[in-house]
C-alpha positions, 0 to 999 in steps of 0.5 A, a space after each residue: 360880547 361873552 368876554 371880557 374886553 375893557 379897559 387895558 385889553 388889546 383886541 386884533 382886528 382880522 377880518 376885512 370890512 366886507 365881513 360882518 365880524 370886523 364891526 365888532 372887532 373895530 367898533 366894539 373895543 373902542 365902545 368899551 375902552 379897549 383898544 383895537 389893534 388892525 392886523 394887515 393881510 401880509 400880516 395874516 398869510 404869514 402864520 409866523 408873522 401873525 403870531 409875532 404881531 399878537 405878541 409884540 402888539 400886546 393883543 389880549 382877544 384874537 378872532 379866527 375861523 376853524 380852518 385857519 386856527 388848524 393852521 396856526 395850531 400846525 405850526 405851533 405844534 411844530 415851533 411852539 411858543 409863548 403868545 405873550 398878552 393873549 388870552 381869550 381866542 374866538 372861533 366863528 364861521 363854521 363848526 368848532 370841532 373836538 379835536 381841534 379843542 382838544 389841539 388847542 388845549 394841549 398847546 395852550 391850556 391857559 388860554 380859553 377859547 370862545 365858540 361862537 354861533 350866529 348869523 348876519 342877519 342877527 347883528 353877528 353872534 348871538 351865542 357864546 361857549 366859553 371854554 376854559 378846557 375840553 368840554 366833557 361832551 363829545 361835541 362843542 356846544 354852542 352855548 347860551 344866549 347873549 342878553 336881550 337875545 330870545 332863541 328858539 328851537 321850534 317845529 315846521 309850525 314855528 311851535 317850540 319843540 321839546 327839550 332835546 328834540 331837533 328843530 330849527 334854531 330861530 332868534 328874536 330880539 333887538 338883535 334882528 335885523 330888518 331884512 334883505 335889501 330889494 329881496 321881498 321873497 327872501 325877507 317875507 320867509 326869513 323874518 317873521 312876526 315873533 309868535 311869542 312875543 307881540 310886536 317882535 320880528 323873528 329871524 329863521 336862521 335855517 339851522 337845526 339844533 336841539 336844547 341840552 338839559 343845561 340850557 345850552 344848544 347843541 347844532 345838527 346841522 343847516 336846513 340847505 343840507 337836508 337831502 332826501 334819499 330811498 325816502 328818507 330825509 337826512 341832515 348832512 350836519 348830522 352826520 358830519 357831527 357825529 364823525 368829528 366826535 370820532 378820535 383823531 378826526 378833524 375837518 369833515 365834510 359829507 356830500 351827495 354821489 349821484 343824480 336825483 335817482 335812485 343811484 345817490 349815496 353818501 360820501 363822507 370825506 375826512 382828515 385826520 392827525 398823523 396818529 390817526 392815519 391808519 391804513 384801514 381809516 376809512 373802514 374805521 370811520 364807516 364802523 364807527 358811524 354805523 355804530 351810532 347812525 340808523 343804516 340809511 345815514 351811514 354813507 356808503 363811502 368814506 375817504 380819508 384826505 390830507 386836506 379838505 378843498 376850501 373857498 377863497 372865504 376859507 370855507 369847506 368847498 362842498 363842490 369840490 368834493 361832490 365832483 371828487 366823490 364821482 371819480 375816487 372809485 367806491 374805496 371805502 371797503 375793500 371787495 372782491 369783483 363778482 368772477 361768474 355769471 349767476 354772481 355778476 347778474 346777483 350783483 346787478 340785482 342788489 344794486 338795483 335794490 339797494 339803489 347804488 352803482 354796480 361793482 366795476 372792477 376797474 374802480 377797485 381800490 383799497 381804503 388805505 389808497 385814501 389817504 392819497 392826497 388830494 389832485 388840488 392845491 387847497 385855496 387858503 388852506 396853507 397861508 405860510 
């Protein structure tokens, strides 16, 4: 591990043994002489209860993911308290956001955080940035390496890119697992010889990201995400990266609108803290990408949302959103319906153009009605 966890430290176990994450929080305590404190699920869907069972357990390293840390941190923002023994915090499983850090900090800024970064098939995380405050950057980085880990960015040709390119993340080492069980196809594409090292096997994470001058890696984003729209290719990571570095913003998702024809667009959905719940959020969300993006990956619309769908594992359910994109109407700017004939047949031509829906007056709303909530209970997103 990239953090300290010998002898006298307590580390809560948390997840269920169908996650790979619970071997290491069993199994890598003990082989250490650290001791291992199991946290039951009643437990863990009992924000108050969890937090007390760090305190009274003595635990000193904790694991969780993004969503539920958001959890935890909404009810310490409300009821603050000390966490006793508690002193390194490790986030894993999706992107460690900005704000979320900044959250943290605030709340607790004598406690570090841990972004962790790696894959199943590489033996669990394989990177670690440690954090001891902010970061200065306008992201998290991933971090550095574990050792005995060799990671890569490389090209479409598995040759390494250069400093600051974009590219696939890969990783080779003992760390590389020996493929998928009675799945040929998937194994023959994903572990590959290492073609810098003899006699390696490479894992091809599907992950894109880029080096950082101080010899850490930044992530844009995964391969699966990649879309193609008016002939362009376009990293839906990448987009969801630069609106979370947006001030007051906290989870984000960005999803396709549309078939495979000419009519797909892009829609970013957002939440964001009370201080940044403006009406005109939405608008200030598209200006603000728009500022750092070429046009053609600025989404069309954006739509700001108390919540973001999850899955039962805690995950952003990009599903749920898709279907929810097709039927909020275009709110992201607030228009004015073409009144006369020669505007309306205008309207018709540019759409066509332009490869987005014609305007439809009944679909008209405004960007603050964005911030209604959405017509779901989002699973596991509120365990108290």
């Amino acid at each position: 591990m990239g953090f300290a966890a010998g002898h006298g430290q307590v580390v809560a176990q948390t997840a269920s043994v169908g996650f790979d994450i619970s071997l290491w929080q069993f199994a890598a305590p003990l082989l250490a002489g650290a001791a291992t404190r199991v946290i039951d699920t009643d437990a863990l869907l009992d924000v108050p209860g969890f937090l007390g069972e760090l305190v009274s357990r003595d635990v000193t390293v904790a694991q969780t993911v993004p969503a539920y840390l958001d959890v935890l941190l909404r009810h310490l923002e409300r009821h603050p308290r000390d966490l006793g023994a508690l002193h390194t915090l490790c986030v894993t499983g999706e992107v460690l956001g900005l704000d979320l850090v900044r959250r943290w900090f605030a709340a607790h800024p004598g406690i570090r955080l841990v972004n962790a970064y790696g894959a199943t098939e590489v033996c669990d995380d394989t990177m670690h940035e440690i954090l001891d405050g902010v970061p200065e950057r306008a992201f998290v980085p991933l971090g550095r390496s574990l050792r005995n880990v060799n990671t890569y960015v490389l090209d479409h040709n598995l040759q390494l890119v250069p400093l600051g390119t974009t590219g696939e993340i890969a990783f080779s080492g003992v760390c590389v697992g020996r493929g998928y069980i009675n799945d040929e196809e998937r194994t023959r594409q994903a572990f590959v010889p290492d073609p810098f090292r003899a006699h390696t096997r490479m894992y091809r994470s599907g992950d894109f990201g880029r080096w950082l001058p101080d010899g850490r890696l930044e992530f844009l984003g995964r391969h699966d995400e990649q879309v193609k729209i008016r002939g362009y290719r376009i990293e839906l990571g990448e987009i969801e990266h630069r609106l979370a570095a947006m001030a007051g913003v906290r989870d984000v998702a960005v999803v396709i609108d549309g078939d495979l024809g000419a009519t797909r667009t892009l829609v970013a959905f957002f939440t964001t803290d009370e201080a940044a719940a403006a009406p005109d959020g939405a608008v200030r969300a598209r200006d603000f990408l728009a500022a750092q993006l070429p046009d053609y990956m600025v989404p069309t619309y954006c739509h700001r949302l108390d919540h973001l769908p999850l899955t039962v594992n805690g995950k952003v359910d990009k599903a749920a959103l898709a279907g929810l994109a097709g039927t909020l109407g275009h709110g992201g700017v607030t228009r004015t319906a073409p009144a006369t004939p020669d505007e309306r047949r205008l309207a018709v031509a540019w759409a066509e153009v332009l490869g987005v829906p014609p305007w439809n007056a009944s679909a008209r709303t405004t960007a603050s009605s964005r911030s209604a909530a959405p017509p779901w209970p989002p699973p596991g997103s509120s365990p108290t």
